[in-house]
Residue, then its C-alpha position, 0 to 999 in steps of 0.5 A: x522494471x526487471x525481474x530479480x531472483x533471490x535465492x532462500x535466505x537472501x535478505x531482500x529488504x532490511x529493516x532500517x535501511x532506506x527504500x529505494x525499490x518496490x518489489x512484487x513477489x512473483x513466485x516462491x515464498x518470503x519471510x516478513x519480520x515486523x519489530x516492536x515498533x522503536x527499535x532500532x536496526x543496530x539493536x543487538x538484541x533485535x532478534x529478541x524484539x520480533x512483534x510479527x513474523x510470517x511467511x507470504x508466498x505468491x501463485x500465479x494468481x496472487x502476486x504480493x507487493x511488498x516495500x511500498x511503506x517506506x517509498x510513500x513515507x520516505x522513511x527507513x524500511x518498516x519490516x525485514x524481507x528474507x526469500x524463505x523456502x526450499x526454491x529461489x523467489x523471483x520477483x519483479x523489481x520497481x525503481x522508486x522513482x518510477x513507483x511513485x511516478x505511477x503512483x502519482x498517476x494514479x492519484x491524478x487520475x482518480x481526481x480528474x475522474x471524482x472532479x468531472x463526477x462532482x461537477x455533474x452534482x448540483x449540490x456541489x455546482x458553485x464550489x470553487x474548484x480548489x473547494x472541490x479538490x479539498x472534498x475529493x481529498x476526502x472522499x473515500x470508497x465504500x462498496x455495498x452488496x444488495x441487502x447491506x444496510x448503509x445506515x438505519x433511520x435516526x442514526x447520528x449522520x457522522x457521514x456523507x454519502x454520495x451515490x456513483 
C-alpha cells in the first residue's frame, strides 16, 4: 500500500479500463461518473450517456473506498474517478492482488468464526461440515435496536433466524 496524490483533474479510474488497484480517498474531493449501463468506453458520445455524477470528498474521519467492483468481478471499471476541487487528493493505494488476498482473509475468517458458532447449535449438530459451509454461505447479518419488530405473529416465515 502507498499513498499517491492526484492533482485536480487528473483521472484516477477510467471507465472500461481494467482494474488493477483499490484506492482510499484519504483527503480532498473526487469526481464519480456513472454511465447508462452498455455503454461502451470508446462511445464518442459518452459525455452525453451520464446516468450519475457526483462529488465524494473524504475527512479524517471518513475515508472513502473506491474500485473495489471491478477487482471482485474481475471486470472492466464501472464508473470513472476524476480528483475534483481546488486542492490535490491524496489517496492510498492497494494492489489488486494484495485487496483480494485480504478480502479472502477476511471471507475465511467470517466462515471459521459462523462454523464454530453453528457448531454450538443443536439444530445444526449432525449437518456434514460442506451442509454447514452451504448454510454460512447464506447467512446474512441483520442488526436490530431495542423496540424494532423482527416479525409479527402469523407473518408468512420466508426467513430463518438465528440469535448470536
Amino acid at each position: 500500500m502507498y499513498n499517491q496524490r492526484f492533482e485536480s483533474g487528473t483521472v484516477i479510474i477510467k471507465y472500461g479500463d481494467v482494474g488493477d488497484k483499490y484506492f482510499v480517498l484519504a483527503s480532498g474531493c473526487v469526481k464519480v461518473i456513472v454511465y447508462e449501463p452498455g455503454t461502451a468506453a470508446d462511445d464518442p458520445s459518452l459525455e452525453d450517456k451520464i446516468k450519475i455524477q457526483k462529488e465524494l470528498c473524504a475527512a479524517p474521519d471518513n475515508m472513502i473506498g473506491f474500485g473495489e467492483i471491478a477487482l471482485l468481478l474481475n471486470d472492466r471499471r464501472t464508473a470513472s474517478v476524476i480528483a475534483a476541487g481546488e486542492e490535490p487528493c491524496q489517496c492510498w493505494v492497494l494492489s489488486a492482488d494484495v485487496f483480494k488476498q485480504i478480502i479472502a482473509q477476511n471471507a475465511l475468517k467470517k466462515r471459521s468464526i459462523n462454523l464454530n458458532y453453528l457448531n454450538q447449535v443443536n439444530l445444526f449438530r449432525n449437518l456434514e461440515v460442506a451442509e454447514k459451509m452451504r448454510l454460512i454461505d447464506g447467512l446474512g447479518t441483520q442488526e436490530y435496536q431495542k423496540g424494532d419488530f423482527v416479525f409479527h405473529e402469523g407473518d408468512v416465515g420466508e426467513e430463518f433466524f438465528i440469535i448470536e
